[in-house]
C-alpha positions in Angstrom: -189.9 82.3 -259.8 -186.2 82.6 -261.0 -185.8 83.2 -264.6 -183.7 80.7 -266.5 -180.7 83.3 -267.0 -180.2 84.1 -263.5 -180.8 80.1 -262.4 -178.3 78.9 -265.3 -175.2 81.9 -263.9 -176.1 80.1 -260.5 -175.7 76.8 -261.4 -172.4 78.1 -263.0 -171.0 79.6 -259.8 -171.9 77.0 -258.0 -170.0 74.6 -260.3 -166.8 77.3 -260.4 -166.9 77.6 -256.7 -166.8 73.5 -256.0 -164.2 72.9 -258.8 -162.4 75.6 -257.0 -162.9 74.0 -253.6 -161.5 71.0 -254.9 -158.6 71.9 -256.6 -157.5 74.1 -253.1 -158.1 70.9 -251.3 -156.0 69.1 -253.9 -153.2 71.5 -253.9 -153.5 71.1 -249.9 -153.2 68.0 -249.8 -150.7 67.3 -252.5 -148.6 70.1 -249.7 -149.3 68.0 -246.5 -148.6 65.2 -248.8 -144.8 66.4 -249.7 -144.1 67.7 -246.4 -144.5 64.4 -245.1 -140.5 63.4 -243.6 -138.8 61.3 -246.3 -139.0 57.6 -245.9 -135.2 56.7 -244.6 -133.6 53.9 -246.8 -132.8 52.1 -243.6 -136.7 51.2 -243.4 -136.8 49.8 -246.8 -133.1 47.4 -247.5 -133.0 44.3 -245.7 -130.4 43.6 -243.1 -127.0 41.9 -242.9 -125.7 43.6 -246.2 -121.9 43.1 -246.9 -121.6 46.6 -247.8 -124.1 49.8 -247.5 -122.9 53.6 -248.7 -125.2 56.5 -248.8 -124.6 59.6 -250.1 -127.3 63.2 -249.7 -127.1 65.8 -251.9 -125.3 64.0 -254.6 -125.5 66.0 -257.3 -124.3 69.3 -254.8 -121.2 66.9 -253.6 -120.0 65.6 -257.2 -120.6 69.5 -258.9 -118.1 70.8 -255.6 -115.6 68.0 -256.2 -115.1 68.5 -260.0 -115.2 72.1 -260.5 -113.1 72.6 -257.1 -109.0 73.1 -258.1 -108.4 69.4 -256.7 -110.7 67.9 -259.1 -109.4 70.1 -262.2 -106.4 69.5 -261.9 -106.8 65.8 -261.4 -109.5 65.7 -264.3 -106.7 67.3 -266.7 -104.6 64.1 -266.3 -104.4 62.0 -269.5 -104.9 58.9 -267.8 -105.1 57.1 -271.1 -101.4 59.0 -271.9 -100.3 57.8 -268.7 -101.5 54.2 -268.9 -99.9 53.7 -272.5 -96.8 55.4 -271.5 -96.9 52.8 -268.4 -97.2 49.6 -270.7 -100.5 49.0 -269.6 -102.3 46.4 -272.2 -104.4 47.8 -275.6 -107.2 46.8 -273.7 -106.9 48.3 -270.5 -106.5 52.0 -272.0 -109.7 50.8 -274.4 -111.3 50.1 -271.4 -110.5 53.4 -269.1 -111.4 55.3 -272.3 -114.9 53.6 -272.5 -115.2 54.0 -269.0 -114.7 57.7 -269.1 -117.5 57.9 -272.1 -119.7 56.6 -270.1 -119.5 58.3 -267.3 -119.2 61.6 -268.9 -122.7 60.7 -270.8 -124.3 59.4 -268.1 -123.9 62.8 -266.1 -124.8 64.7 -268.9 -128.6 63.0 -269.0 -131.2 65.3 -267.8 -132.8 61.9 -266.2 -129.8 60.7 -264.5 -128.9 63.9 -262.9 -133.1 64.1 -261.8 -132.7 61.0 -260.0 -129.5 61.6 -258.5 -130.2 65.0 -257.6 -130.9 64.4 -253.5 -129.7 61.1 -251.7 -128.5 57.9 -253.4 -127.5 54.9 -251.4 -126.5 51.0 -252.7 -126.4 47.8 -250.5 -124.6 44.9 -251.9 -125.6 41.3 -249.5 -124.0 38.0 -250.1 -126.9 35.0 -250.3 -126.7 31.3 -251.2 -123.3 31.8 -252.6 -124.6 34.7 -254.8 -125.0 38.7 -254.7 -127.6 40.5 -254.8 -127.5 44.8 -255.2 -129.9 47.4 -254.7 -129.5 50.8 -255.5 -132.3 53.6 -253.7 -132.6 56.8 -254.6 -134.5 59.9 -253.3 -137.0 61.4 -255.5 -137.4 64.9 -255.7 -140.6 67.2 -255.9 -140.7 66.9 -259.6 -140.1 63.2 -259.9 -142.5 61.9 -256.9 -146.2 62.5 -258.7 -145.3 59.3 -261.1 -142.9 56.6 -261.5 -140.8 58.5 -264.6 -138.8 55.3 -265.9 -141.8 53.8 -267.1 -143.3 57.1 -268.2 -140.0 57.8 -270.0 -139.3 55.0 -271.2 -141.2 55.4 -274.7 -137.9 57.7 -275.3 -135.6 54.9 -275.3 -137.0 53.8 -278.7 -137.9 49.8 -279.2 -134.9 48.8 -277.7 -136.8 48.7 -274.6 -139.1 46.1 -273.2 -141.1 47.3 -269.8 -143.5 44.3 -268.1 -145.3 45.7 -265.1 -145.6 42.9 -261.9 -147.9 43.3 -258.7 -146.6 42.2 -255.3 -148.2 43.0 -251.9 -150.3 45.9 -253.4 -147.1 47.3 -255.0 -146.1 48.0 -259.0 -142.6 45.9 -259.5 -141.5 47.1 -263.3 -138.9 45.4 -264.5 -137.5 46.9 -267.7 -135.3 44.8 -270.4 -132.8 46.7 -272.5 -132.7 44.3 -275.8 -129.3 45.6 -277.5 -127.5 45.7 -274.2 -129.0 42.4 -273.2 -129.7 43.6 -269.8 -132.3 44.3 -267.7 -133.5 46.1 -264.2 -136.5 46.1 -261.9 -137.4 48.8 -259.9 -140.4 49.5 -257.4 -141.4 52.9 -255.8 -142.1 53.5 -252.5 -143.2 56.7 -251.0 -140.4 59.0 -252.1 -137.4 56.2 -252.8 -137.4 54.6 -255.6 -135.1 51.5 -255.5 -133.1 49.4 -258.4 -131.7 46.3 -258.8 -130.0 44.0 -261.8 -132.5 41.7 -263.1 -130.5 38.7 -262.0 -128.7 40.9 -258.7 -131.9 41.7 -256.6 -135.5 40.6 -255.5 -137.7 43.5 -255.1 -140.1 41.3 -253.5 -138.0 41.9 -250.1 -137.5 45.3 -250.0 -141.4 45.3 -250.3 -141.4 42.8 -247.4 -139.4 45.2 -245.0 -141.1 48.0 -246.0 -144.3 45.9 -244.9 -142.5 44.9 -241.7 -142.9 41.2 -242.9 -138.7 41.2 -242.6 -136.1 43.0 -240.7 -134.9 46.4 -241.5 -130.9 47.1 -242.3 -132.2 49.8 -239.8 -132.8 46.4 -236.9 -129.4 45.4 -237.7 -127.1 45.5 -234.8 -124.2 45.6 -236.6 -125.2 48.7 -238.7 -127.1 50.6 -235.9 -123.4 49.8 -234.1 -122.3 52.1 -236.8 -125.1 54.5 -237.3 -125.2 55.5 -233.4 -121.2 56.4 -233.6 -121.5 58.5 -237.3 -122.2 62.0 -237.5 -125.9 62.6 -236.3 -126.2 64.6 -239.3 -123.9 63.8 -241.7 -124.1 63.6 -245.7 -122.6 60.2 -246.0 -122.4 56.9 -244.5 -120.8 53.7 -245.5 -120.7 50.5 -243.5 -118.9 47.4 -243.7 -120.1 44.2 -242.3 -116.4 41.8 -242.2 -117.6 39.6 -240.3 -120.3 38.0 -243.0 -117.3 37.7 -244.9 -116.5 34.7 -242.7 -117.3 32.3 -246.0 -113.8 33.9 -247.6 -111.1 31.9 -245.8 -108.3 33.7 -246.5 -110.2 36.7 -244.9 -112.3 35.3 -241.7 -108.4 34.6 -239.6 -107.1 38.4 -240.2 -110.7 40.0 -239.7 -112.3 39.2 -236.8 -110.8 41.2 -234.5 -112.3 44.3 -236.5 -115.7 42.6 -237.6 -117.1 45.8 -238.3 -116.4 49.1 -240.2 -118.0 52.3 -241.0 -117.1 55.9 -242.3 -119.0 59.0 -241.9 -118.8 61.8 -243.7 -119.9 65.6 -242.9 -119.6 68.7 -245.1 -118.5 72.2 -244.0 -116.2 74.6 -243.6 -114.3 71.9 -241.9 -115.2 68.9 -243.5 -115.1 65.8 -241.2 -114.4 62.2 -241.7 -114.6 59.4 -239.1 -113.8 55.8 -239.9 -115.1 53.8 -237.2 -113.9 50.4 -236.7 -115.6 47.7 -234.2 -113.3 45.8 -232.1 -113.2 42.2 -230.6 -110.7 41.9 -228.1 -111.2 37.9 -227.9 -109.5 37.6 -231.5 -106.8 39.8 -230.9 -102.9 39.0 -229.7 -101.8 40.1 -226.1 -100.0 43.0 -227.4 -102.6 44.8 -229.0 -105.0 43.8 -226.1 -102.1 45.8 -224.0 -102.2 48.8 -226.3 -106.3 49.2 -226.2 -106.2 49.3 -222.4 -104.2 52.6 -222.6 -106.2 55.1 -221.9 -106.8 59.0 -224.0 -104.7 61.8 -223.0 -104.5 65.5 -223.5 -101.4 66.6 -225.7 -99.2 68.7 -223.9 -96.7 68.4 -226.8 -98.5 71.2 -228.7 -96.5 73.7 -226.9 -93.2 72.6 -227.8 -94.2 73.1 -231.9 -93.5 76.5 -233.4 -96.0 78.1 -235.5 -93.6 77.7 -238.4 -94.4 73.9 -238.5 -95.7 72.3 -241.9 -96.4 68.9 -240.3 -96.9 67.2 -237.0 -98.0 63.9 -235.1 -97.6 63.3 -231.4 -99.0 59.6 -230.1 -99.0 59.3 -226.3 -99.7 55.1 -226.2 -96.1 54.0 -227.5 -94.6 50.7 -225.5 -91.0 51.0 -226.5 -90.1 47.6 -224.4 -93.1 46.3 -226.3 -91.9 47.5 -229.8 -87.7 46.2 -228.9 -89.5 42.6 -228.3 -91.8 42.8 -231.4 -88.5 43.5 -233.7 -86.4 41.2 -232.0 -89.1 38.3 -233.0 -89.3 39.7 -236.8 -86.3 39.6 -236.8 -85.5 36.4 -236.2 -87.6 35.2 -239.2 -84.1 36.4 -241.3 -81.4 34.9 -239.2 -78.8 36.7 -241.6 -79.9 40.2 -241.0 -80.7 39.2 -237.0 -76.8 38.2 -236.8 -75.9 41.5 -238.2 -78.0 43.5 -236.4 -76.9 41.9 -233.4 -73.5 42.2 -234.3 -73.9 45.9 -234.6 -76.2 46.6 -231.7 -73.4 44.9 -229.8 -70.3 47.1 -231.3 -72.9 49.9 -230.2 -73.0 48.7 -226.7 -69.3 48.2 -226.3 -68.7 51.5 -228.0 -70.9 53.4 -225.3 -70.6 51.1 -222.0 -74.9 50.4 -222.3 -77.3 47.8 -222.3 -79.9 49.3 -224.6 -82.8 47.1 -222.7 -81.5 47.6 -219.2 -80.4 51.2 -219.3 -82.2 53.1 -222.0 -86.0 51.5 -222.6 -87.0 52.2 -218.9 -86.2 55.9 -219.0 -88.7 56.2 -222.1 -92.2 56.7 -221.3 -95.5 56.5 -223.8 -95.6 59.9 -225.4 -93.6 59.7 -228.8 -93.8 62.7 -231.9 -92.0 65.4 -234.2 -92.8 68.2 -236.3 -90.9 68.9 -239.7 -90.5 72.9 -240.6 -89.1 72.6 -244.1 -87.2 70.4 -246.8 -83.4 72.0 -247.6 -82.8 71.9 -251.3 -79.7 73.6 -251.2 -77.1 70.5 -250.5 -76.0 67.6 -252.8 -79.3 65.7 -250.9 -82.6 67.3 -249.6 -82.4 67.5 -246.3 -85.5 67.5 -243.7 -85.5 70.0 -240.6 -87.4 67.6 -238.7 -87.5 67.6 -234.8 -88.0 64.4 -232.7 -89.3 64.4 -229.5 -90.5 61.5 -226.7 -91.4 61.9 -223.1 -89.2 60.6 -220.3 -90.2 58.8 -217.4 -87.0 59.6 -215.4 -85.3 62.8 -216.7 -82.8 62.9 -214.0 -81.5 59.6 -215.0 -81.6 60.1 -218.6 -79.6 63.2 -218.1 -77.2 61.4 -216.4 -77.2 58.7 -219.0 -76.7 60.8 -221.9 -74.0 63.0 -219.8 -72.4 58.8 -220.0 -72.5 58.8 -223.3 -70.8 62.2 -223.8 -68.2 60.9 -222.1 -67.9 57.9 -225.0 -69.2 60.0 -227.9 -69.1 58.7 -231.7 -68.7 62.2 -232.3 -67.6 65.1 -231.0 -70.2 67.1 -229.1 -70.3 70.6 -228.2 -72.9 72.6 -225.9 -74.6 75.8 -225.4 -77.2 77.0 -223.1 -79.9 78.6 -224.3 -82.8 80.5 -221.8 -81.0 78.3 -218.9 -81.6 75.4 -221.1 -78.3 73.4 -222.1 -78.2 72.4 -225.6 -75.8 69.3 -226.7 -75.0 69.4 -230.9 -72.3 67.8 -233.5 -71.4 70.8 -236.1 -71.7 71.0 -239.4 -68.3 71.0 -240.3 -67.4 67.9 -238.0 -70.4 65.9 -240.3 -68.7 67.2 -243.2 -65.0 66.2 -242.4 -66.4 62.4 -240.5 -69.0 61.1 -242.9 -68.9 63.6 -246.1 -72.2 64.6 -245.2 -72.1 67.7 -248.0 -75.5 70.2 -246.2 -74.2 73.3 -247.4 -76.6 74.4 -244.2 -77.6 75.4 -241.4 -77.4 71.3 -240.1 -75.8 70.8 -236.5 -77.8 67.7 -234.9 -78.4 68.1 -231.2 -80.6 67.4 -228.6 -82.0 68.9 -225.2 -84.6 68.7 -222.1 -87.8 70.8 -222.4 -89.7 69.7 -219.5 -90.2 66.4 -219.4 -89.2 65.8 -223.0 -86.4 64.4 -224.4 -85.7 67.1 -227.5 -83.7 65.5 -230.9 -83.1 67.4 -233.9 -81.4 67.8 -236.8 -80.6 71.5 -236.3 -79.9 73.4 -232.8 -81.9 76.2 -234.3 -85.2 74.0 -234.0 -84.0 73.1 -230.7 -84.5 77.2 -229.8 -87.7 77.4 -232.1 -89.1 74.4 -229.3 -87.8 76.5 -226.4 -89.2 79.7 -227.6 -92.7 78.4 -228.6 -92.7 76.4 -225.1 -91.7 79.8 -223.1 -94.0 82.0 -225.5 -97.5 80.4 -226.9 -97.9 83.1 -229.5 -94.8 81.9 -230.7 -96.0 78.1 -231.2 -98.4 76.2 -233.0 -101.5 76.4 -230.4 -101.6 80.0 -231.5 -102.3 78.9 -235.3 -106.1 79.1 -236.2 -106.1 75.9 -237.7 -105.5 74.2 -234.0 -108.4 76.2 -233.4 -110.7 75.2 -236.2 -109.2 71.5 -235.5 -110.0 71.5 -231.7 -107.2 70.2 -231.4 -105.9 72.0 -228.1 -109.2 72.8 -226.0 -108.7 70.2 -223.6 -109.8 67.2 -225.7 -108.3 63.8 -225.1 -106.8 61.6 -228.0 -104.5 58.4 -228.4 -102.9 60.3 -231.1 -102.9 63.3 -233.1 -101.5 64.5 -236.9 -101.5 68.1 -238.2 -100.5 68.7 -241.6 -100.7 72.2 -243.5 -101.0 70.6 -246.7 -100.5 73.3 -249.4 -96.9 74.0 -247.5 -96.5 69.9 -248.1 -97.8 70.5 -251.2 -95.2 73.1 -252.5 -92.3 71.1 -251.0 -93.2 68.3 -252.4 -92.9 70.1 -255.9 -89.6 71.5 -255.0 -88.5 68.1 -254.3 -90.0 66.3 -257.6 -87.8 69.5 -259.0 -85.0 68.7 -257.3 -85.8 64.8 -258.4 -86.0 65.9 -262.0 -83.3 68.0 -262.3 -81.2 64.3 -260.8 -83.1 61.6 -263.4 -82.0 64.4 -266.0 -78.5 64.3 -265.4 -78.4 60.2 -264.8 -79.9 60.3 -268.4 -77.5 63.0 -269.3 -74.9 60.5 -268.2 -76.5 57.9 -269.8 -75.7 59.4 -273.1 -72.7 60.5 -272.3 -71.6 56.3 -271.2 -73.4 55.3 -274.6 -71.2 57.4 -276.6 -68.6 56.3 -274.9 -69.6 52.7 -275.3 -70.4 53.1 -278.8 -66.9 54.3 -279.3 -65.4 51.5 -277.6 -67.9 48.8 -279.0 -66.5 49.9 -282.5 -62.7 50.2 -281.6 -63.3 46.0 -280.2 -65.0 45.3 -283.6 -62.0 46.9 -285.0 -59.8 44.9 -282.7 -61.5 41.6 -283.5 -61.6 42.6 -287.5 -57.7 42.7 -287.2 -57.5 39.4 -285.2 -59.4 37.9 -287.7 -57.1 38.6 -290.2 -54.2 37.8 -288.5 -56.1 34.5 -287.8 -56.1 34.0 -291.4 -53.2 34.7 -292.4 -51.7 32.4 -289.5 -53.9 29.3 -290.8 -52.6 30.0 -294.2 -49.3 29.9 -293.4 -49.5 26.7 -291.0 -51.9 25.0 -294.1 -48.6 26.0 -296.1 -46.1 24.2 -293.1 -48.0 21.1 -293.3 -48.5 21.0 -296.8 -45.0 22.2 -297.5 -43.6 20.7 -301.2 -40.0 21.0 -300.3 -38.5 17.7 -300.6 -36.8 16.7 -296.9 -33.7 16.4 -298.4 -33.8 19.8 -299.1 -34.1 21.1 -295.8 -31.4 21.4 -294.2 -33.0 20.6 -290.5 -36.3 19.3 -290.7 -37.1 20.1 -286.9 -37.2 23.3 -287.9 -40.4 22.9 -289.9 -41.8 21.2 -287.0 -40.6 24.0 -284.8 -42.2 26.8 -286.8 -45.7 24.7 -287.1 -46.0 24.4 -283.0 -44.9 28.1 -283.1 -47.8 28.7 -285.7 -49.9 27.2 -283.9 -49.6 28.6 -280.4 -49.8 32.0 -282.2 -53.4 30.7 -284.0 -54.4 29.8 -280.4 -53.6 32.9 -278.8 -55.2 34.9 -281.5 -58.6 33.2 -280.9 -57.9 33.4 -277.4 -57.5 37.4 -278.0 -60.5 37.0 -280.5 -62.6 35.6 -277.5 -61.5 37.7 -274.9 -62.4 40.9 -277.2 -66.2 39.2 -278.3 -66.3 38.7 -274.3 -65.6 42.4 -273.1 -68.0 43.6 -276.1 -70.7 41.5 -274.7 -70.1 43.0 -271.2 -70.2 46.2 -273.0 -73.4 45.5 -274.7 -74.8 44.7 -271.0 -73.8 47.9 -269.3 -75.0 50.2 -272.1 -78.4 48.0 -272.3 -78.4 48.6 -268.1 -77.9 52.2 -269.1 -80.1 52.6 -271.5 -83.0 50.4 -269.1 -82.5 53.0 -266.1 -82.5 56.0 -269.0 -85.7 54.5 -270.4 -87.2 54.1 -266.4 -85.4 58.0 -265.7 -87.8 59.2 -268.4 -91.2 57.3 -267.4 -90.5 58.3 -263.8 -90.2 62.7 -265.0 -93.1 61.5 -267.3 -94.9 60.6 -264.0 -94.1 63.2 -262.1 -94.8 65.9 -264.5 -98.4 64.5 -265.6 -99.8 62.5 -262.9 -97.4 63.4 -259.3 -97.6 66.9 -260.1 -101.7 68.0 -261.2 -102.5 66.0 -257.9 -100.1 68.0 -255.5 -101.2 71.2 -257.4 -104.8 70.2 -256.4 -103.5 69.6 -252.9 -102.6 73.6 -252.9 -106.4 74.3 -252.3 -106.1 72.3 -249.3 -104.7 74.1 -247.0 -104.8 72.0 -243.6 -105.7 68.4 -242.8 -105.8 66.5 -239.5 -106.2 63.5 -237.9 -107.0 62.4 -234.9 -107.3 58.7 -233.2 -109.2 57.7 -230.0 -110.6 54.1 -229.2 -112.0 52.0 -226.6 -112.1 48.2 -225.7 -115.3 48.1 -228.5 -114.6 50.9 -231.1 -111.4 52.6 -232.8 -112.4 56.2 -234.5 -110.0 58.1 -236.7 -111.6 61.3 -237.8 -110.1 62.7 -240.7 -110.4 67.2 -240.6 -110.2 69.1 -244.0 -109.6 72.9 -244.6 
């Protein structure tokens, strides 16, 4: 028989072992339990929203973008500063300065950034003439055991009112902020929790889709469209549904050719961007129809770039006979500028014995593009060494037809041959001497064959930086490592294609906001300089019409004295000449108001000029304000950026522009 010691540290073990027991099984199941895949906010939103965005790893994504040198140097702008200095209304700046309060405070709060730690997505739907929003958000770890709003919200003081509704075997918790005079409801389910304005949004739904007693956004045709064409595994998604916007009138006639839109978003060390836009080929006009049937290509024009390019863009579905027609018709809206446009297209003709429709649209074919290699700040302009180039269907011909033209040159034209390639140019000095052009450069406009191209520039020397980087690849831009990263020459086919190395744009761009400030300073310079001329002038008229005046006086004065003269006629020995000297005194009182006039006039034209100088003074200096606090921070930023791409490809049912960062 066991004694009661040993039966009682039994009993006890037993007890330790089964709590034990229990709390592994606990722990095991609270693991299987978070392991389980996250609910996707597809399953839980209803469909046909106006507008859905979704966002993972929020917190990761808005921590990158502000401490990156893009968003510091944008979040040093003074935007208040800039909006005051730009006449923006008391109100407005009160309005951006609240708005900035907030924002800052609400990304300070330990709850917020808990709750928009992971994924955050909002759907805004259009019902019965009203809206309704929902915002879901992806609970972490921490925040999944228990629905932490209405735990938490005992913090927010009395202010708070929280009233607890069942639906479907679900909590709804709608929470009423009494000082605000606002309120929100919010449900969890699984690991989303999802919020909507008291008056904005019916939880009741989302619990219906979630119960499969309504359709998914993820059964929406439209959005799946969308979903299937996005990045399989990207970080951000937003769609646009136009075509519910079919109650806006102004909006139904211009969209329904693109009834749907979407933008994808994917992070890495090339970040990637695609907008995807739906098509409907029944709403759109014959010529677009035309440009959608053209099919992708592979850009050959890559070879013709040297590596010293800071921008580039090459599109191989142009329709030049298409594009002549399509001005021709705008312009015939203006029938002014259509006269004098004909007028000088004709004078053009005449000048060079060509019909621009007959001889020189045919020879062009459907590649069109250009590079630009730098920006010369050295002339009385800046000046762009850009380089134009567009594939011939005919070269023969057009050789022959630009060897015409030589013949009947507006210029005169000299050539040199270059690796057994001839190139055609106008000097510099010839532009100098013809149309002033001052360059103080390297600027001798040409053109040449490469191949199939037809070669424009406005230097010969880019001309033999295109025929040494088409001879030599290392020597043109397919040997950059950003054409690499970009894909953008591995055989791929595109409708078009845009390089830019933007922290080379960037730093241009600076030079030429120096160049531009270093101009509004010298019109304000001048400025001065006319109102202290002006000033000078305004007080030698006042001076002028001061000394008219009192000639004016002294003239009534002595006609007052004519009229009122106390000589007895009998005393004068010709009375006609008193009448003679009164119309004398008078003419001489008329011109004198007459000079009186004319000087108030010419002050009052005065006034006008110096006012006009003082206005574009007064816009000289907002514009350097601009530059210098708002133009320049951003292009700073841009500097971290150092290439961007884009590339367009479409179909009869989908256009895709993908955006590449570096």
């Amino acid at each position: 028989m066991p004694t009661p010691g040993r039966s009682l540290g039994y009993e006890m073990k037993n007890k330790t072992s089964w709590l034990l027991g229990a709390l592994l099984v606990s722990v095991l199941g609270a693991w299987i339990w978070f392991q389980r895949p996250g609910l996707a906010v597809e399953e839980v939103l209803p469909s046909n929203p106006l507008v859905f965005g979704r966002l993972d790893h929020m917190e990761e994504h808005i921590h990158e973008a502000v401490h990156s040198d893009f968003g510091k140097n944008v979040a040093a702008i003074d935007l208040p500063d800039v909006l005051n200095r730009n006449n923006f209304s008391p109100k407005d700046v009160r309005d951006l300065e609240l708005w900035q309060k907030d924002l800052r405070q609400l990304w300070r709060n330990p709850l917020a950034k808990r709750f928009l730690g992971k994924e955050a997505a909002v759907a805004v739907y259009r019902q019965d003439g009203f809206y309704r929003v929902f915002v879901a958000l992806r609970l972490t770890p921490s925040t999944r055991i228990a629905e932490l709003l209405g735990q938490l919200s005992h913090h927010w003081g009395d202010n708070v009112n929280v009233r607890r509704q069942k639906y479907r075997g679900r909590v709804i918790n709608h929470v009423f902020f009494k000082k605000e005079g606002m309120g929100i409801a919010y449900v969890r389910i699984r690991d989303l929790i999802v919020v909507a304005p008291q008056s904005l949004g019916h939880l009741e739904d989302v619990v219906d889709v979630y119960q499969q007693r309504q359709e998914s956004l993820k059964a929406d045709p439209s959005f799946d469209f969308v979903r299937q064409n996005a990045y399989p595994s990207g970080d951000g998604l937003v769609f646009v549904n136009l075509s519910l916007f079919s109650g806006f009138t102004s909006l139904s006639s211009q969209t329904a050719a693109f009834p749907v839109w979407g933008l994808s978003y994917m992070p890495g060390p090339v970040s990637k961007y695609k907008v995807m836009i739906g098509l409907n080929k029944k709403y759109m006009p014959s010529g677009m129809r035309k440009v959608l049937d053209c099919p992708a290509s592979t850009d050959e024009s890559l070879s013709l770039v040297p590596a010293n390019a800071i921008a580039y863009h090459w599109g191989g579905c142009y329709d030049f006979g298409q594009l002549w027609q399509s001005l021709k018709e705008g312009l015939e809206v203006s029938p002014g500028v259509a006269a004098a446009v004909r007028e000088v297209k004709g004078r053009l003709e005449r000048r060079l014995h060509i019909n621009i429709r007959r001889d020189v649209l045919p020879l062009l074919g459907h590649e069109m593009g250009g590079y630009l290699t730098d920006v010369d700040m050295q002339g009385a302009y800046p000046f762009p060494r850009m380089l134009i180039f567009v594939k011939v269907s005919d070269r023969a011909a057009a050789e022959r037809l630009l060897d015409r033209l030589a013949v009947n040159p507006i210029a005169d034209i000299h050539g040199e041959e270059y690796q057994h390639i001839k190139i055609h140019y106008i000097t510099a000095l010839h532009l100098w001497t013809t149309i002033n052009l001052d360059t103080r450069g390297n600027v001798d406009p040409g053109y040449c064959f490469v191949g199939d191209y037809l070669l424009v520039a406005t230097s010969r020397q880019l001309l033999k930086g295109s025929i040494d980087a088409y001879s030599d690849s290392l020597r043109s831009l397919i040997s950059d490592d950003v054409v690499a990263q970009f894909s953008l020459a591995d055989g791929k086919k595109f409708h078009s294609v845009t390089l830019m190395k933007t922290a080379e744009l960037s730093r241009r761009a600076q030079d030429f906001l120096g160049w531009a400030d270093k101009y509004l300073s010298d019109r304000i310079s001048m400025a001065a300089a006319y109102k202290q001329d002006g000033d000078n002038k305004q007080q030698q008229l006042d001076e002028a019409i001061a000394d008219k005046n009192a000639e004016l006086l002294l003239a009534q004065k002595k006609l007052v004295q004519l009229k009122n003269t106390s000589l007895p006629v009998a005393d004068i020995d010709d009375p006609t000449l008193v009448s003679g000297a009164i119309a004398d005194l008078s003419r001489e009182e008329q011109t004198i108001r007459d000079d009186i006039a004319n000087y108030t006039e010419q002050k009052q034209d005065l006034s006008r000029i110096l006012d006009n100088y003082a206005l574009g003074a007064q816009s000289a200096k907002l514009t350097m304000y601009n530059m210098d606090n708002l133009v320049t921070p951003v292009l700073k930023g841009l500097e971290s950026i150092d290439a961007q791409a884009v590339t367009v490809r479409f179909s009869d049912k989908i256009l895709e522009t993908e955006f590449l960062v570096k």
